[in-house]
VEXMI-759873 format. One record per residue (C-alpha): residue number from 1; residue in three letters; x, y, z. Coordinates in steps of 0.1 Angstrom, whole numbers, padded with zeros to 4 digits. Example, Ala and Ser with C-alpha at 12.3 -4.5 7.8 and 13.67 -1.06 7.14 Angstrom:
<atoms>
(atom 1 'Ala' (0123 -0045 0078))
(atom 2 'Ser' (0137 -0011 0071))
</atoms>
This chain:
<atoms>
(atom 1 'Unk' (-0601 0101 0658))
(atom 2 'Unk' (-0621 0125 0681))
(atom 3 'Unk' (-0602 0141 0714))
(atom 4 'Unk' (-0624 0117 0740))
(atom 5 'Unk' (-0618 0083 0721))
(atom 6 'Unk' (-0578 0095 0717))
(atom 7 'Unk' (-0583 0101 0755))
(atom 8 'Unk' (-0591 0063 0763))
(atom 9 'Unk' (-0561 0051 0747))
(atom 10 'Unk' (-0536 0075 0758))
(atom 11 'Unk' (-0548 0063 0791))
(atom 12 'Unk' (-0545 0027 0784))
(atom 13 'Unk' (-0514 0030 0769))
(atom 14 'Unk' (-0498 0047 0800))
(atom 15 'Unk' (-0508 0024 0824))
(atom 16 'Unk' (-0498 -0004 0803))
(atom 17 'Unk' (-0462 0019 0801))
(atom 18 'Unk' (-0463 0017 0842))
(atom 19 'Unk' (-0469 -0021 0841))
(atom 20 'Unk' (-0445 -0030 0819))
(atom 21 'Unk' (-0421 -0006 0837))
(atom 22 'Unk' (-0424 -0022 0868))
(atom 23 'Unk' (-0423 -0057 0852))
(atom 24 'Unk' (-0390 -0049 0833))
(atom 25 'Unk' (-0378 -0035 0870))
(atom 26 'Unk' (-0386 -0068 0885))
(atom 27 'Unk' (-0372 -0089 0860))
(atom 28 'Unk' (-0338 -0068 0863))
(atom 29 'Unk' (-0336 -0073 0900))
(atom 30 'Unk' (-0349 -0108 0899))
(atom 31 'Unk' (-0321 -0117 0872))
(atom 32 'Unk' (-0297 -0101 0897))
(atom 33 'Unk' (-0303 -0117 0926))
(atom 34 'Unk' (-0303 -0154 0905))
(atom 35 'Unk' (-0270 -0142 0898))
(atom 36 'Unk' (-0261 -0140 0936))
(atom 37 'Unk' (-0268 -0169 0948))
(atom 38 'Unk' (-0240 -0194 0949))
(atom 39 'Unk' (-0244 -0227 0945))
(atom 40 'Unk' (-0225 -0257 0944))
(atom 41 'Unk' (-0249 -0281 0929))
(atom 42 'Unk' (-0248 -0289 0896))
(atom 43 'Unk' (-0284 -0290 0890))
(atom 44 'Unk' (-0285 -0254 0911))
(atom 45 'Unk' (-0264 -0238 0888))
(atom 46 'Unk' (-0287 -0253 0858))
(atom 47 'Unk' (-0319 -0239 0874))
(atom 48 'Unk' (-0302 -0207 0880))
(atom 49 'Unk' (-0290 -0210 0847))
(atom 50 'Unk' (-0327 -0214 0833))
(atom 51 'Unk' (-0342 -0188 0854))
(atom 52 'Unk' (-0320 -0161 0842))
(atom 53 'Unk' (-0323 -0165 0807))
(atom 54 'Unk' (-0361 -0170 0814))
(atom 55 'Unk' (-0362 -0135 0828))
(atom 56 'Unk' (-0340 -0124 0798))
(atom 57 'Unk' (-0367 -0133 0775))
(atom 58 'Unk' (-0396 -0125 0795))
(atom 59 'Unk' (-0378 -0085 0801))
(atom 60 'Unk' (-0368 -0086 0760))
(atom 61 'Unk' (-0405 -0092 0750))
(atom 62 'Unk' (-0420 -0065 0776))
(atom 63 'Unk' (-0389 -0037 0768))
(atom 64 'Unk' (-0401 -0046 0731))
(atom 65 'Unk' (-0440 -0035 0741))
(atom 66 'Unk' (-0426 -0011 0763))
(atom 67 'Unk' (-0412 0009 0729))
(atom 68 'Unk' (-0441 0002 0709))
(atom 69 'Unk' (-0463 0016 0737))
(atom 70 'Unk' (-0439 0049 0740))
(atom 71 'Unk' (-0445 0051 0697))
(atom 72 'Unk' (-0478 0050 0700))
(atom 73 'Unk' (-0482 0074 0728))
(atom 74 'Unk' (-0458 0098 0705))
(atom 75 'Unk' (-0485 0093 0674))
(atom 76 'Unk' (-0511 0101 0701))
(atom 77 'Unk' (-0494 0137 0705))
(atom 78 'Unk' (-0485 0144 0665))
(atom 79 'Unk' (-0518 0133 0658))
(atom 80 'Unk' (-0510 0100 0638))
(atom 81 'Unk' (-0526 0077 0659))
(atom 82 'Unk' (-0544 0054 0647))
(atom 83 'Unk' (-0535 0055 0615))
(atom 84 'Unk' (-0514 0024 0600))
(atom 85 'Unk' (-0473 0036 0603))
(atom 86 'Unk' (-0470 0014 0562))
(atom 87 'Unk' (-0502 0024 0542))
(atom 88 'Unk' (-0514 0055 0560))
(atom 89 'Unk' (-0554 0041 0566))
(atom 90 'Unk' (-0571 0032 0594))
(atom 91 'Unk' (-0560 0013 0622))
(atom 92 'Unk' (-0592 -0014 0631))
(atom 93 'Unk' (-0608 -0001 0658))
(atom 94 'Unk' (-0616 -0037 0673))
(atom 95 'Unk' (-0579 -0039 0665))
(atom 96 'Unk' (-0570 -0006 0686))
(atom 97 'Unk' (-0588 -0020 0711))
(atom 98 'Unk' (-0572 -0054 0715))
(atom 99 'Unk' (-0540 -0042 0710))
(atom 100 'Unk' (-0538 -0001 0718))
(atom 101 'Unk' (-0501 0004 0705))
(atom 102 'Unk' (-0506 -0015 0671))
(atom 103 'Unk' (-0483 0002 0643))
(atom 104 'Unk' (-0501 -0018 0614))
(atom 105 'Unk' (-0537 -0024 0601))
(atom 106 'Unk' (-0545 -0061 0599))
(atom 107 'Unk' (-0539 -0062 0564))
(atom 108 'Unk' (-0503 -0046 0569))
(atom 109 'Unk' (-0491 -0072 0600))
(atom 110 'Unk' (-0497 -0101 0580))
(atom 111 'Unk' (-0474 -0082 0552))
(atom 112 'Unk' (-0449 -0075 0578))
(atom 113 'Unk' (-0452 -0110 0595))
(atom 114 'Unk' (-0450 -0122 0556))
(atom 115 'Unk' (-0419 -0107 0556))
(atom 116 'Unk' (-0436 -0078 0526))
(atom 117 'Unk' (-0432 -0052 0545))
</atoms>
């Protein structure tokens, strides 16, 4: 991959770091303060219940992109980037482009999601 193309990315992966950052942040405090409030209500306490394990979820999946995103950034600087982590080929470039901190070429995820990999 030439320098100005690896460029793009490394940008686009770092502001997707930041967002994600500060959505994982919000999501912690957010869980917090659902935790504070004290209710008496038994339907409160189910909402609350709800919201909390909403936010788990929602912070799970984005600390989950937020590592994939730190990976690829890392292949960025070794120079791997790009390239699929399983068969060593090229990543799709529509592929890079819809999802910037993909570890796999297409045919690779649908071995991994197969359970093959």
């Amino acid at each position: 991959m030439d320098k100005k193309k690896a460029e793009v990315y490394k940008r686009r992966l770092i502001e997707k770091r930041e967002d994600l950052l500060r959505l994982v942040s919000k999501s912690d405090h957010d869980g917090r303060e659902a935790d504070e409030e004290v209710t008496q209500d038994l339907a409160d306490k189910a909402a609350n219940s709800y919201t909390k394990e909403f936010l788990f979820h929602q912070s799970d999946d984005n600390r989950r992109i937020l590592h994939l995103v730190n990976e690829a950034l890392g292949r960025l600087e070794n120079g791997t980037y790009g390239l699929c982590v399983a068969c060593h080929e090229d990543v799709q470039v529509k592929r890079l482009e819809a999802v910037p901190w993909a570890r796999h070429c297409i045919e690779c995820q649908e071995k991994q999601e197969q359970g093959l990999l």
